[in-house]
N, C-alpha and C positions, 0 to 999 in steps of 0.2 A: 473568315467570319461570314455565317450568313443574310442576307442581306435582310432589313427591315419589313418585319411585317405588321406594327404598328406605328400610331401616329404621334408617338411622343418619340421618336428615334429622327435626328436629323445629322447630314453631314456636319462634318469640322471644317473648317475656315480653310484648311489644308487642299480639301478636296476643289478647292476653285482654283483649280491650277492649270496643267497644259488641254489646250484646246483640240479635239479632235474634227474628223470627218465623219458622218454618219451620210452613206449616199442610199436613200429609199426607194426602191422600185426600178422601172425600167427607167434607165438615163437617155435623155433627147437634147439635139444641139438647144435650144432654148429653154433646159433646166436651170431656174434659179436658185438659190440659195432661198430656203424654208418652205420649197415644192418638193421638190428631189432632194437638195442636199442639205444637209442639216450641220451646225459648228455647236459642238456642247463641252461643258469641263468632262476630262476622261471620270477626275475622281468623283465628280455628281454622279455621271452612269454608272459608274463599277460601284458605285456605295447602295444605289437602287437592285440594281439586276444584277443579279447571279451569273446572267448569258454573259453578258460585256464584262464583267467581271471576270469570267474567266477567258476570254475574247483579247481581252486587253491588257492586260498583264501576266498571258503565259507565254506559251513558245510560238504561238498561232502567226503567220503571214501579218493576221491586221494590227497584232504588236508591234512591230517591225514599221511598220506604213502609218501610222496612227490615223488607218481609215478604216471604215466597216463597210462593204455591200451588203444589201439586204435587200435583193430583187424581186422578194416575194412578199414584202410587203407593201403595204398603202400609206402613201407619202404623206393623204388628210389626216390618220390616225396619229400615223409618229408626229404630225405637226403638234396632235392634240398630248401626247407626251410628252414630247419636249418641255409642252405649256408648265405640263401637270410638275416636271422633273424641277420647273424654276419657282412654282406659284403654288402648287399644290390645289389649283383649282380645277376642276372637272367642270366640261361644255353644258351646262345645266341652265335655262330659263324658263323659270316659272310664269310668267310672263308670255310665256308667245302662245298664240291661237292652240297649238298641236304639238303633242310631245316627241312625233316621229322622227324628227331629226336627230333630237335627242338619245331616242333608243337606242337609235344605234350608233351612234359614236360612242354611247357609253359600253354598248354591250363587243364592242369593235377593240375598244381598249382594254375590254377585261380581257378579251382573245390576246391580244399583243402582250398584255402582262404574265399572263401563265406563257405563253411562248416564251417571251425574254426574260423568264424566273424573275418578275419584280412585283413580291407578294403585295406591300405595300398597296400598290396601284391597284390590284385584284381587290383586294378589299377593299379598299375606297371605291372601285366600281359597284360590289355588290352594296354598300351604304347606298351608294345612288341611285342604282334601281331602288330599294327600296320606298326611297324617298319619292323618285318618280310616279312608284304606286302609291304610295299615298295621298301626295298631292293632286295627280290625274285620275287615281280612282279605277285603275286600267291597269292589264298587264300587256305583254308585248309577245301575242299570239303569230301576232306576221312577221317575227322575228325568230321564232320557231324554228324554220329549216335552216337558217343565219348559225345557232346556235349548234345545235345538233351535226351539222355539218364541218364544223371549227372547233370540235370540242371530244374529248375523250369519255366515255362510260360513266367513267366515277367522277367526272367535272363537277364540280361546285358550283357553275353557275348553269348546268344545267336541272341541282337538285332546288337551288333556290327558286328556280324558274318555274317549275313543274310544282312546286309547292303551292307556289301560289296563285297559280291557275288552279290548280284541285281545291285548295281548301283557304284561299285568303281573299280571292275576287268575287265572289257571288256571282259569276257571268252566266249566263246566258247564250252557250255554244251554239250559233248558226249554222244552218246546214251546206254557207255557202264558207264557211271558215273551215269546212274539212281537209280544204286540200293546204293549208298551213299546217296540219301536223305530222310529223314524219312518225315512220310504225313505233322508230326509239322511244319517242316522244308518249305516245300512247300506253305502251308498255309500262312506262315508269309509271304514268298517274294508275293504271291498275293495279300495281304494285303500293302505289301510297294507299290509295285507295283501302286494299285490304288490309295494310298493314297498321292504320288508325283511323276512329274516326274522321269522317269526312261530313258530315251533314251538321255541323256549324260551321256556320261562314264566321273569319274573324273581321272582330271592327276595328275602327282607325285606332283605337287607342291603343289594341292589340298587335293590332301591327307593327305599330311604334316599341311597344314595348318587347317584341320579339328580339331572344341575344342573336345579334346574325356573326358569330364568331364559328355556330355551326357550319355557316357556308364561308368564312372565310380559311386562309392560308395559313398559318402558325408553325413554330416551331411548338417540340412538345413542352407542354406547361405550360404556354406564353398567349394570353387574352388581351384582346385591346383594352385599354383603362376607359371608366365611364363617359359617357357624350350624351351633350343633352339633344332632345330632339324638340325643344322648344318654338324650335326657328320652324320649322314643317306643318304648315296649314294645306290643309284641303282644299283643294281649287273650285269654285262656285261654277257649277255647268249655266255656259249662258244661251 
């Protein structure tokens, strides 16, 4: 079965069963437990992610071991997994001076979600960007070579990204913000560019009411069901 890629789909009571290892990134004598190593139910993961999923209930060594290496990733993002895998909540504060932090844990997790085939989490990443543009008013220009470097061609979070630098921010590209865009990067908005208008900017309402099912993960036929964006105020520049 494929794993979830909407948010009415939740594991069975079943799945909080044997505990695993999940050890993140490079291991040092003073790795703790929720730095490096990580203790999760198998059947959470393997209900989430496709990777673990097939990881951990085929033939594979980390069957066998009920542990996973993952040397190549970053121990702060899986933390922020792990969060998301028991809580469902993403590192989000609306609230603090600067969105920067933000950006990129959330655009960190989306990377880790299309890696670990865990649609779900992908698309709740691209809700969140959203949201972050909305409420900051900003897209995540310095995050640019972040993306484009962690990401495939035809990614979905680099067409949502590139969208709304061309045609949903209104900004104002600095001369000294050139070296944030990689040639990828460029190519794609000349590509939006001609391929629809581009000389209205949309507004907050519009933004909001964009279906962002275009940029998320789906099985065929399968749309996330309605969500309100009630909750999403505009953050007041002080």
């Amino acid at each position: 079965m494929a794993p979830p890629s909407t948010p009415d789909k939740y594991p069975p009571p079943e799945a909080f069963d044997k505990i695993i290892t999940i050890n993140v990134g490079v291991k040092t004598e003073d790795a703790v437990e929720g730095t490096n190593t990580f203790k999760v139910h198998k059947g959470v993961l393997c209900f989430y992610s496709g990777y673990f999923d097939a990881c951990l209930n085929g033939q594979f060594a980390e069957a066998f071991r009920g542990a996973v290496d993952l040397a190549e990733d970053d121990p702060g993002t899986f933390k922020h997994f792990v969060a998301w895998l028991y809580t469902r909540q993403l590192p989000l504060n609306h609230e603090a001076e600067t969105g920067g932090g933000q950006w990129q844990s959330i655009i960190r997790l989306w990377v880790l979600a299309d890696k670990r085939e865990v649609p779900l989490l992908a698309n709740r990443c691209i809700n969140a960007l959203r949201e972050l543009i909305a409420v900051r008013w900003e897209v995540p220009i310095n995050r640019l070579k972040f993306v484009y470097g962690n990401t495939t061609p035809d990614s979905p979070l680099r067409r949502f990204i590139i969208f709304y630098i061309a045609v949903a921010s209104g900004l104002q590209v600095k001369d000294e913000q050139r070296q944030n865009f990689p040639a990828d990067a460029l190519w794609d908005m000349l590509k939006l560019s001609y391929n629809r208008d581009t000389s209205k900017y949309m507004s907050f309402d519009e933004i909001l009411a964009m279906d962002l099912c275009q940029y998320h993960q789906h099985e065929k036929d399968v749309r996330c069901p309605p969500e309100s964006t009630a909750h999403i105020k505009r953050k007041t520049k002080s």
